[in-house]
N, C-alpha and C positions, 0 to 999 in steps of 0.2 A: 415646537413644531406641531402643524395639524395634523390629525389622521390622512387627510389629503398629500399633506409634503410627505410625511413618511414612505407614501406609497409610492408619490414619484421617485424618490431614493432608492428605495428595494430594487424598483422597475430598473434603473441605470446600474443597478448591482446584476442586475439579472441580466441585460446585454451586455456585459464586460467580463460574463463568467467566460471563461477560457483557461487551456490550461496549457503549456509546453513541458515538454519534460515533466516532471514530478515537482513543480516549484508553486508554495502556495503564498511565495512572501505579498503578495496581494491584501491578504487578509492579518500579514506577521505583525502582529500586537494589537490585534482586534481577537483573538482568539487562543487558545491554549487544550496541547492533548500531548500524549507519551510522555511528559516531561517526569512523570512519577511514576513509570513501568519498574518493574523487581528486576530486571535485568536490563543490559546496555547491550543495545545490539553491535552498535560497534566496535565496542570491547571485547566480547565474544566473539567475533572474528577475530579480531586484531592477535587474542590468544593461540588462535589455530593458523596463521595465513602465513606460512615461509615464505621468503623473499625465491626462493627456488619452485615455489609450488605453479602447478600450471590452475589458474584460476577461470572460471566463467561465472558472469550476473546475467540469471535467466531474466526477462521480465526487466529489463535496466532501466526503465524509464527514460529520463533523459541521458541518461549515465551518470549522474551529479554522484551518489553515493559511491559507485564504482571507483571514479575519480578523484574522490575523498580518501581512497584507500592509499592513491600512489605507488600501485603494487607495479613493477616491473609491467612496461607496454608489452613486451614480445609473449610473455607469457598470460596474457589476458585477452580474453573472447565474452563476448557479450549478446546475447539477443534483446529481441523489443518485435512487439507483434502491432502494437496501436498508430496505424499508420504515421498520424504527426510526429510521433515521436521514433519513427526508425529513419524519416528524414533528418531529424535532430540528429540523429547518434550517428549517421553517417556522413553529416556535417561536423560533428564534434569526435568522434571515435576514431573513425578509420584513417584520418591526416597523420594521428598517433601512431600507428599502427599495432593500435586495438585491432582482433579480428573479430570484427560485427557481424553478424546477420542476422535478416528479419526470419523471423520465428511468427506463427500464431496459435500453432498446435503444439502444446507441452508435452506430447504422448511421439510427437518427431521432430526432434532437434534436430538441425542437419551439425552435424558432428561424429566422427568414428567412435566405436565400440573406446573404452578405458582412457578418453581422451585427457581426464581432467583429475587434479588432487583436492581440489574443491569447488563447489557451486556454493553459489548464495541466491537467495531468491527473497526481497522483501516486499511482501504485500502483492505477491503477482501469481498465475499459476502454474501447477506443477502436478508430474503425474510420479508415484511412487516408483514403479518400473525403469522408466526410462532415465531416470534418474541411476538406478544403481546400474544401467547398464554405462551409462558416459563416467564417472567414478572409475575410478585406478582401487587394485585393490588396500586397504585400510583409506579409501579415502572420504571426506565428510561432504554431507550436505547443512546446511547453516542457513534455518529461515525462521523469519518474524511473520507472523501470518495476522491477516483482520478477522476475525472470527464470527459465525453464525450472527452472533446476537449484537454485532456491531452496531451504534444509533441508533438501535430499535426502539429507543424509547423519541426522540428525534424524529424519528418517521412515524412512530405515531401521531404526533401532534399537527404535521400537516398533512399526511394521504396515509390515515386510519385504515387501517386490514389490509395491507401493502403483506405480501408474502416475500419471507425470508427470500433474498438472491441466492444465497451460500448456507443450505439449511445440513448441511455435511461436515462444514469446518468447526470443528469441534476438537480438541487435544484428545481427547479419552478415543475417538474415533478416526483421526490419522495416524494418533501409534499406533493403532491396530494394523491401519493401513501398510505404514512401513517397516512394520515386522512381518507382515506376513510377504512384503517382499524382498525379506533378505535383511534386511541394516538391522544394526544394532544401536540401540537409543544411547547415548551419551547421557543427555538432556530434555526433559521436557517441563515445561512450564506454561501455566494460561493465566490468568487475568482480567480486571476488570475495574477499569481507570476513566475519571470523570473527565466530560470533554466541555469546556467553558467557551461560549461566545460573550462579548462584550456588547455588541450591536447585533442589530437582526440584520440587516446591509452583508454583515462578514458571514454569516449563515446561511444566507440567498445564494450568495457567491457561492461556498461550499455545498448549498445542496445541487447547484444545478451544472458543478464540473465532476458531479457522483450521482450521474443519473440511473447506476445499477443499483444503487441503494434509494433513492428518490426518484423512483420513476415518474413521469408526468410531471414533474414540479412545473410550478410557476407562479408568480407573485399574484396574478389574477385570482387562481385557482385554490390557493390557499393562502387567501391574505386573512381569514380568520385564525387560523391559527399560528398565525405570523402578528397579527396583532396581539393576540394574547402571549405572545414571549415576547412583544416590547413594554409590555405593561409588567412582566414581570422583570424584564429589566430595569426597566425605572423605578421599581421599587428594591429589587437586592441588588441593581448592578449588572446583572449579568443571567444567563440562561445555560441551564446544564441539561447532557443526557451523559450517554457511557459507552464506552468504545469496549473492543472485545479483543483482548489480542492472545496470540501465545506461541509459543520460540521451542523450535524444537531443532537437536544437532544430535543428528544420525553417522552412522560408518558402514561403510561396507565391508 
């Protein structure tokens, strides 16, 4: 292909980015990440989740991992703050009788005081407080977080000196966080795991449905340094940077 076709490629990558729910099968076998995290998130639930527990997913995206869990409907509550997707959830949730509601502030849930035996939150946000107020007492919170330095290396290559979004998510500085409001750490764990594209087409797409980490993107705008990761992928295959994550399970 020419430098020219390439570009028209990217370009039809770049209007087809879209995203519903939390689903990136779009891109599924053009790309690879989490598959070699030190922990399994939904294992660690899975360990902690009674069939009798009253459960809530802050931040549920579409619901899909909620959903994945099979936990008893009557006893499951879920938020979602990003509009498209509180339309999803209440197209998909509340038929169940999931109790849904659009949330966008993590600091006020509309939920009573000790409502719940567990929350989970993956990759969404959350405020330490409010958290151990909705918690029943000994009860957990359970989250996978994208941390600080996530595709830092990724954003540099196309919009250089881009400032951190989430320059606070950091493990050493949310336990701090959540001891000093009460919980008690079970668990903490961080990380730092290679994130593999196959084609620049599956990278376009991803940068530009994470536009808080690639702000500005666009194939126009940085088709240099979108050229130079397909040149390196025709020479190794593939283009790497490094995701940031880390999982922490608290009690109140």
């Amino acid at each position: 292909m020419t430098e020219l076709a390439f570009k028209e490629a990217w370009l039809e990558e770049e209007q087809q980015a879209e995203i519903r729910g939390w689903d990136f099968s779009h891109i599924r076998d053009r790309y690879r990440e989490e598959g070699d995290l030190p922990w399994d998130y939904r294992t660690i639930v899975g360990e902690h989740l009674r069939e009798e527990a009253v459960l809530l997913d802050y931040d549920t995206g579409g619901g899909e991992f909620l959903l994945s869990l099979r936990h008893p409907y009557e006893r499951t509550a879920a938020t979602e703050g990003y509009p498209p997707n509180v339309a999803l959830c209440r197209e998909r949730l509340l038929p169940l009788g999931i109790d849904f509601r659009a949330c966008q502030d993590p600091g006020a849930i509309p939920f009573p005081d000790e409502s719940f035996d567990i929350i989970l939150n993956r990759h969404g946000s959350f405020e330490a407080g409010e958290l151990f107020r909705l918690l029943k007492k000994g009860g957990l919170f359970i989250t996978q977080q994208v941390g600080g330095d996530n595709d830092r290396d990724l954003v540099e290559r196309v919009r250089p000196g881009t400032p951190k979004p989430f320059p606070h998510l950091y493990l050493a500085e949310q336990l701090r966080v959540f001891r000093g409001a009460g919980f008690r750490i079970l668990r903490g764990e961080e990380a730092y795991r290679p994130i593999q594209f196959f084609d620049v087409g599956a990278f376009v797409w991803f940068a530009r449905v994470l536009p808080w980490e690639f702000p500005d993107f666009s194939v126009e705008m940085c088709f240099a340094g979108l050229w130079g990761m397909q040149e390196e992928i025709q020479q190794r295959g593939r283009v790497e940077g490094t995701v940031h994550r880390y999982l922490i399970v608290a009690e109140k």
